[in-house]
N, C-alpha and C positions, 0 to 999 in steps of 0.2 A: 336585602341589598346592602352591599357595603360600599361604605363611602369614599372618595377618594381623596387624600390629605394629601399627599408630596410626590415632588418626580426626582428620585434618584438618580447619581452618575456616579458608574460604577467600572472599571477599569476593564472588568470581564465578566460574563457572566455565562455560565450552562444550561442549555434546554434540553431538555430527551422529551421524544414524540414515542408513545409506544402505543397500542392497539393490533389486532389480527392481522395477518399477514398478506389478506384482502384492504387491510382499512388506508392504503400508501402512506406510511407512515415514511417510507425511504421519500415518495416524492416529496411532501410536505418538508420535510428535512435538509433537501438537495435545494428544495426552493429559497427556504429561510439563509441557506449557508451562503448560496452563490448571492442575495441579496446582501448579505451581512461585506460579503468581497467586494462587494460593488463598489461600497460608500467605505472603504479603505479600514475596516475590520482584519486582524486575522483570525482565522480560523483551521478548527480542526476537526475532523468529524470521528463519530464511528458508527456505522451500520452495522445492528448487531439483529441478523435473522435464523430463526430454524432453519434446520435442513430440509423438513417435512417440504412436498410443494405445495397442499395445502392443511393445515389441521382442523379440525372440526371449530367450525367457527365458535366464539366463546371460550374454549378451551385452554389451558394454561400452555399448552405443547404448540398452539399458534400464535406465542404473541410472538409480534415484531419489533423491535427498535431503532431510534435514531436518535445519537446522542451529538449534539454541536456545543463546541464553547467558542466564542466569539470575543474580540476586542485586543487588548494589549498582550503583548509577553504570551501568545497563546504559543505552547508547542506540543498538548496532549487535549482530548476529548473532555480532558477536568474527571477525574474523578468520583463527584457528586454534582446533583444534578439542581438547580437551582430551581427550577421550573420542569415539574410531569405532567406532560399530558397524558391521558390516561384514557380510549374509549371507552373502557369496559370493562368491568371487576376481576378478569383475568389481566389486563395488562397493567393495574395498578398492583393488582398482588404480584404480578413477576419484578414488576420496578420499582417498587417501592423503596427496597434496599439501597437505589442507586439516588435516592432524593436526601438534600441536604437536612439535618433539622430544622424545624423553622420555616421548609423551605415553601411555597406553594404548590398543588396539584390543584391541577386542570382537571375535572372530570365530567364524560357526558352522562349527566344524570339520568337520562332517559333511559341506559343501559344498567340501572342497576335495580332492576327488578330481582321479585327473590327467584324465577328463573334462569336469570341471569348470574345471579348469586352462585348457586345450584351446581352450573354447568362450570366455576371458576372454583368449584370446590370451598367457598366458605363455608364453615358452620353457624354461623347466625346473618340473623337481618342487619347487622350493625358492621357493615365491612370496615369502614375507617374507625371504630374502637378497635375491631379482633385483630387486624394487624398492627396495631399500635403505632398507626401516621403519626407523628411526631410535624405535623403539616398545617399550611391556609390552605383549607380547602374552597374553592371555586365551583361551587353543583350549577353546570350549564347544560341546559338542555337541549343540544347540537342536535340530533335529532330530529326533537320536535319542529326549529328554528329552519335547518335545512329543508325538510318536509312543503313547511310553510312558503317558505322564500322560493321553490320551484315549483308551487302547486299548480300555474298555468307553464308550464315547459313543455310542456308535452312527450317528456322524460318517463318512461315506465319506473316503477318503484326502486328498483335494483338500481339502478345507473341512479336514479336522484342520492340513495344512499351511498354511494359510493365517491360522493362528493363531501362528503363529514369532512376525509381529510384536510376542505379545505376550510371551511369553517374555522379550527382549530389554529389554521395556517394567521388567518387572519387575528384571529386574537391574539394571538404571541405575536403578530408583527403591531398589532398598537400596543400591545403589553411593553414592547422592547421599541419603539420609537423608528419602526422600519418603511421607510416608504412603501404602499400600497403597490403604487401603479408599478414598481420595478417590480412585484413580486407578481401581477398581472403580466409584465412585458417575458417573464421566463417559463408561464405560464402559458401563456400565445406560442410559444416554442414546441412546446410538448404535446400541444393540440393544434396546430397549425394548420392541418389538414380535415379537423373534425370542429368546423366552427359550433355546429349547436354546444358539443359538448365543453370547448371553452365556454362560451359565452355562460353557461351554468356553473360551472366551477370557479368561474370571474365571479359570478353573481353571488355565491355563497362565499368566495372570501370575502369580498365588499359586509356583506351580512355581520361576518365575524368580528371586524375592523370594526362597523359600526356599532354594533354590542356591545365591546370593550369600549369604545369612546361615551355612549351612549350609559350604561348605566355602571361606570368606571369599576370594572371586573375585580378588580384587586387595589387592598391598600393603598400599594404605591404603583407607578409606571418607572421605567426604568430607559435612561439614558448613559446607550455605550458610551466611553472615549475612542477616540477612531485612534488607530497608529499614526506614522508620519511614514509610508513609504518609500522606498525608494522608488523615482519618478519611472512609470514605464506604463503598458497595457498590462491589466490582471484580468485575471481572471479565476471562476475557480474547478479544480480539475483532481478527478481520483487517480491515485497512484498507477493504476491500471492505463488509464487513460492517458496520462504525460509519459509512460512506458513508450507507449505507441508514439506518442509525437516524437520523443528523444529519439526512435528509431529515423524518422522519417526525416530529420533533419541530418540525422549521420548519415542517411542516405543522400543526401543532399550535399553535405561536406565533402563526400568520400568520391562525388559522382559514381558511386554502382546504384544500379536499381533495387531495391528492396522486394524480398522470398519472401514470404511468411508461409510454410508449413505446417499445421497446426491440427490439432483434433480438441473439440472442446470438452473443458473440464473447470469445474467450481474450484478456487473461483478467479483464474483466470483469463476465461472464456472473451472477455470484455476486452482484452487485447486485440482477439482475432477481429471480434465485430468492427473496433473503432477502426483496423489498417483494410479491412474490407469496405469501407466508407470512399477509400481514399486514390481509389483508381485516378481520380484527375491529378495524381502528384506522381501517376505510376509505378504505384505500389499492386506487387501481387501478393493476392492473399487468400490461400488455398486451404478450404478446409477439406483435411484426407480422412481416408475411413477407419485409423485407427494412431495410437500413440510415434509406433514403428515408422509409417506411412509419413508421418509428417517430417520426425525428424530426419529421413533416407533422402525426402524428397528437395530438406534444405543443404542436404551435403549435394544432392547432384546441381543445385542452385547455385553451390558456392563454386564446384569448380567449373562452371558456367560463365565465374564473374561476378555472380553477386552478391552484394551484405544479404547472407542469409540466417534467418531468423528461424528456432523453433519455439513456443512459448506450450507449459504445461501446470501442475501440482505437482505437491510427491509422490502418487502412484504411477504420473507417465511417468516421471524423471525414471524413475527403478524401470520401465518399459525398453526406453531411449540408450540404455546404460551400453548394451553393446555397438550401436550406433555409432554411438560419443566415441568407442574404440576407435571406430573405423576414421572418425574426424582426425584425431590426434596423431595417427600411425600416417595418413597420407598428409599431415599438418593444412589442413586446409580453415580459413579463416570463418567461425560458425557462432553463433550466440545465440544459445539457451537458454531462458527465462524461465524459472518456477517460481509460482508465486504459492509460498508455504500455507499450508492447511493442517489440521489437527488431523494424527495420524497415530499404529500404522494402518493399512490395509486402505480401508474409505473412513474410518475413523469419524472426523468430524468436519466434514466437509464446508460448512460454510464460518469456523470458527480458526481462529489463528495461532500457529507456534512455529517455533525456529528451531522443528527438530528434522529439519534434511541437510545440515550439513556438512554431516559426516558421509551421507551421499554422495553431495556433490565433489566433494575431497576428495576419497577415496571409491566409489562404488561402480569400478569396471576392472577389468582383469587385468592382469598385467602390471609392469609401470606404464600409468598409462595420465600422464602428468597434465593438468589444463590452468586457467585460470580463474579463479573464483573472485567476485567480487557482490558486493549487496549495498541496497537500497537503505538512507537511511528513514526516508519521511515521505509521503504522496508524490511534492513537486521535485523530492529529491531522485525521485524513478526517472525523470525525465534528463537529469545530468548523468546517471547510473546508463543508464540505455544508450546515453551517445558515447560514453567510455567504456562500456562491454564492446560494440563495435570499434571506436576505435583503437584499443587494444587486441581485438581479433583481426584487425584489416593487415594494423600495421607489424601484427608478432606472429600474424600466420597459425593461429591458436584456436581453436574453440576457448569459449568463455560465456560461465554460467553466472549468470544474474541473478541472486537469488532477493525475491520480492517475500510478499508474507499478504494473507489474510486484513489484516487492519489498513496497511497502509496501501495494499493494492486496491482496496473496497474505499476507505476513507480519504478523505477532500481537505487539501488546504489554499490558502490565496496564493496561484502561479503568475510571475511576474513572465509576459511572452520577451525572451532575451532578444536584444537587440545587435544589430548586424556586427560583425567583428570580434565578440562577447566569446565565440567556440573558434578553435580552428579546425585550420584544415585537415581532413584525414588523407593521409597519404599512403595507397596505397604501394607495396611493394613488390613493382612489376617488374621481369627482369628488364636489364638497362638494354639499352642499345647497342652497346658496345660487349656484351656478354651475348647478343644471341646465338654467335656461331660457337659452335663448341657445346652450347648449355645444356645442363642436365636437370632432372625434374628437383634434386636434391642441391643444388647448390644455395649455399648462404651466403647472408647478408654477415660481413665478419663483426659488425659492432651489436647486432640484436639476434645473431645467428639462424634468424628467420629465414626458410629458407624464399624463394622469389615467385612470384603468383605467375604463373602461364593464363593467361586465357584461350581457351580452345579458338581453332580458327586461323591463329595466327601464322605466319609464315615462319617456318624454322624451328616451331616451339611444339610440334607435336609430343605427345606425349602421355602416356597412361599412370596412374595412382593404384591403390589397392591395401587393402587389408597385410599382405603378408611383407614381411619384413624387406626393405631393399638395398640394394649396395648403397652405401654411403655416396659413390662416385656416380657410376652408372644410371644408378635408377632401377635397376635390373631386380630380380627377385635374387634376397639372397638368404643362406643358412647357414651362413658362418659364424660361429662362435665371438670373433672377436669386432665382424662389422655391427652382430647385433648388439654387444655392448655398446659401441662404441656411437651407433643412432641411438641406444635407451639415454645415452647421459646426455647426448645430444639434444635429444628432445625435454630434458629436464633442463637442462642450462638454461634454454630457448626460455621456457616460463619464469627461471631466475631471474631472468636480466630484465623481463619488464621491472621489478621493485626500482631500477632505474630511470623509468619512466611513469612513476607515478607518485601523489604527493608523500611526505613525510607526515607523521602520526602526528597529528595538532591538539597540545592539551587545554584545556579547559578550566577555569576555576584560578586555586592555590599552588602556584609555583612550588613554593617552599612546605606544602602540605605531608603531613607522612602517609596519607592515603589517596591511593586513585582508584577511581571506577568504571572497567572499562567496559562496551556497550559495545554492538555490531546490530544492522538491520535496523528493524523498527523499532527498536527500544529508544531509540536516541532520544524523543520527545520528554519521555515519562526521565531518563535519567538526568536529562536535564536540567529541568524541572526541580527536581530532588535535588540535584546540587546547591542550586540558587535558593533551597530555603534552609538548606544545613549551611550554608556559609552565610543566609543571614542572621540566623540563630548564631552563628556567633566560631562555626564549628571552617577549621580549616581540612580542604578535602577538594580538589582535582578528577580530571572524568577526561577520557578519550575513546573515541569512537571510532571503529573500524569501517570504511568501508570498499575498503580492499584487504581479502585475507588470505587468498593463494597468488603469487608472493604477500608475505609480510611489507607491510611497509621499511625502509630500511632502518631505520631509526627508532624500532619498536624496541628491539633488548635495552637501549641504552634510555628509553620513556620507562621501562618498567623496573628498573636498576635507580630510578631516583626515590622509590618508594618502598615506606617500610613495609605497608599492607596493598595487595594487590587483588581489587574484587571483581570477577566478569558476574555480571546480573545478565540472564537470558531465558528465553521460552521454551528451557528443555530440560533435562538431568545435567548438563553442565560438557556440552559438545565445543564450545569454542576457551571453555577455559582447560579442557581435556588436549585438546590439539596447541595451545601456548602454553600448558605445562609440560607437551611431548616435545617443544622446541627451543625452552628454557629449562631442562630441568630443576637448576638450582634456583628456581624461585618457587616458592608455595602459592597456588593461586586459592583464595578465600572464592566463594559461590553465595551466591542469590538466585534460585530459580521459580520458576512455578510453569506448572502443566497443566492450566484448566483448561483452554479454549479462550484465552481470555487473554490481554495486557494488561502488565504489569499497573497496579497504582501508586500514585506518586507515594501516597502513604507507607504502602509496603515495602519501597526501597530507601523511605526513609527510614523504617523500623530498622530491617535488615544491616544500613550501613551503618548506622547507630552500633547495634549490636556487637558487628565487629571491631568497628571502632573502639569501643569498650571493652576489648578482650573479652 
């Protein structure tokens, strides 16, 4: 038994929950986060799961992860891992790497039999010498403890065990000073319809809670510092999921009703679910029988009237691709959502990279011109989603979203914006004064958009299509010089939004010779990096993109102030390839990497180092 000497406060601090892919290591983890949101933490997660659905329990190929960092200055998952929990000799050998030195593991000892050993591929009985934990280790015997604490439940064996997770929960919430009964109240959420089975998974965190108080688990206990918020409701929410809301409220702004067409796919499946929830806000949310099917079914939605929506990965996106033609040729207003997975083919579907963007740029025939824009963080999906739409309402545009793996799976503290905070989407309908006369093709002369008909109307009948049409008319045409003259037109059209969207915001050292420039989900981890090369002492600058088809306007004259110019991204180097194809005379330096995996704060500070030092 070890004693307990002092309680720690500590600005930040990391947990990873790992165990089989049965053992809920995601709820446990979802639990801890939105708890940590509550009482004015921030946070940032990452779920990090096999593809498998399930692997041979035991087995190194089914562990799961969840990793949270909690408290101040949070804008990445951290790292390393302050605290492992660990059920089983495969999930400490898959995670061990990810533990600080020093740091503690949690383990349920009752799992480390030499069968258990065995099935996790150790060679000896001695698992924490053979992989060399550098650790406080914690041997609890969750297990045995759960077993006992439900022996009158009247729970058959399988369900009592499948309550460890919470066990585990509870000890990391007295280890970290986290109220109980909150982690109970989001708990009641998730079983709210299956009271026996709360009432047991209450009872084994209380267990756990009490353990840790009871025969004080670890040296010290540990007290967060809370942020100072800005005042509002939070809550906390996966990038996937404020997706959705951001939709729902553009829907709101914009007064059209919200399409969702959609075929599900890992992993942004969790879109379709969340706007399916949401019939009382009338939202439709249709899931069709293939990639094709969905995105067809949101162009006939859009010229219907509504913000419509397709959301997919990068193997629908490549499905969608001739679709997307058909949106942009009949300019009808459409947003797209992929949320990036490791790739190509089905690659690595539940793991993360930022390598569809040469996709979304360029992968359909033709000039076939749209606008691209991307997510930078979780709660940053939700700002991204009401500016995909209304940059498609009001430029008459398809416009792809592109999300990612980490940040569509992963959770941070959403503050819910309050009224006035967005505006208005204003749709562009033709005027009043334009309806006699009007054609399906006339523009708007300051955003050259052309004007939204809704079927129905009196005077504004009218048909769209695939094949190219008079400029004037509407009409089907095959002329040489009208078809020039709609391709520039339709390319102007996606120009001129860079006039309605923000200017590139730098970051850091004004007067620095070096900047690092980020797009998507990197933004946390670069951040990050900055704020400790310029506390070390090192002058150095960082801007993040999240809008890239147009450029922001003001990008050549951001990357003209610096001598070295680095894009860090989750590909072979896709977004420093396309700002070196539209600056040529500037060299852009690279940071990439291709596991499945983001970036560490560590590795871009190696990396910018490196350059930095010629």
């Amino acid at each position: 038994m070890l004693e307990k000497t002092n309680v720690k406060t500590l600005e930040n601090v990391v947990v990873r929950f790992s165990g089989d892919s049965g053992d809920g290591m995601q709820l446990a983890g979802n639990i801890f986060s939105n708890v940590s949101s509550q009482i004015g933490d921030q946070i940032s997660t990452f779920p990090d799961y096999p593809a498998e659905i399930r692997a041979p329990q035991g087995t190194l190929s089914g562990v799961s992860g969840f990793q949270v960092h909690i408290g101040k200055g949070v804008h990445t998952p951290g790292d390393k891992a302050d605290v492992l929990v660990a059920m089983n000799p495969a999930a400490l050998k898959r995670h061990a790497c990810f533990l600080k030195k020093g740091g503690v593991a949690i383990v349920d000892i009752d799992c480390f039999k030499e069968s258990d050993l065995k099935k996790a591929l150790y060679e000896t009985l001695e698992p924490f010498k053979e992989i060399n934990l550098d650790a406080q280790v914690v041997e609890v015997p969750i297990s045995s403890m759960v077993k006992s604490a439900l022996a009158d439940s009247g729970l058959d064996i399988k369900s009592i065990m499948r309550c460890k997770n919470m066990f585990a929960l509870g000890l990391v919430c007295w280890l970290f000073d986290r109220p109980i009964d909150a982690a109970k109240h989001f708990l009641h959420n998730k079983f709210a319809k299956k009271e026996a089975i709360y009432q047991a998974n209450a009872k084994v965190m209380q267990a756990g809670y009490d353990y840790g108080h009871n025969i004080h688990a670890s040296v010290s206990t540990y007290r967060i510092e809370t942020s100072n918020p800005r005042h509002g409701i939070y809550t906390e929410v996966n990038g996937n999921k404020a997706t959705a809301w951001g939709l729902i409220y553009a829907s709101e702004k914009s007064g059209r009703k919200l399409f969702l067409g959609s075929y599900p796919i890992t992993p942004a499946t969790d879109i379709l679910h969340e706007l399916a929830k949401r019939k009382d806000l009338g939202v439709k949310a249709c899931q069709m029988e293939d990639e094709i099917a969905g995105v067809c079914s949101a162009i006939g939605a859009s010229f219907a009237g509504n913000l419509a929506v397709t959301s997919t990965s990068g193997p629908g996106l490549a499905l969608k691709g001739e679709a997307l033609g058909l949106a942009v040729m009949a300019e009808l207003p459409l947003v797209l959502i992929d949320v990036q997975r490791g790739g190509p083919s089905t690659g690595l579907p539940t793991k993360t990279e930022q390598t569809d963007l040469r996709q979304a740029l360029y992968g359909r025939n033709g000039e076939c011109p749209l606008v691209v824009v991307a997510a930078a963080s979780p709660t940053d999906c939700f700002h991204m989603a009401f500016e995909a739409s209304r940059i498609a309402i009001e430029h008459m545009t398809p416009v792809i979203l592109l999300s990612d793996a980490f940040i569509g799976n992963g959770s941070s503290a959403f503050r819910v914006p309050e009224d006035g905070e967005y505006p208005d989407i204003k749709p562009r309908f033709v005027p009043a004064d334009k309806v006699e006369g009007w054609h399906p093709y006339d523009r708007d002369e300051e955003t050259k958009a052309r004007y939204w008909a809704i079927p129905g109307q009196e005077g504004l009948t009218h048909r769209l299509g695939g094949l190219e049409k008079d400029s004037v008319t509407g009409a089907i045409s095959n002329d040489p010089a009208n078809h020039e003259k709609m391709v520039r037109l339709r390319q102007e059209k996606v120009d001129r939004v860079a006039f309605d969207i923000p200017e590139l915001d730098v970051y850091g050292d004004q007067d620095a010779d070096t900047i690092v420039l980020g797009w998507g989900g990197t933004y946390g981890h670069i951040h990050e990096a900055i704020d400790s090369l310029r506390a070390s002492g090192k002058k150095v600058a960082a801007a993040h993109f999240r809008y890239i088809q147009p450029l922001p306007k003001n990008t050549e004259e951001v990357l003209n102030r610096y001598k070295n110019v680095i894009v860090a991204e989750l590909n072979l180097g896709q977004f420093a390839d396309y700002l070196q194809a539209k600056y040529p005379g500037r060299y852009i330096h690279r940071i990439n990497k291709i596991q499945g995996q983001p970036f560490m704060v560590s590795e871009l500070i190696d990396g910018i180092n490196k350059i930095m030092e010629g």
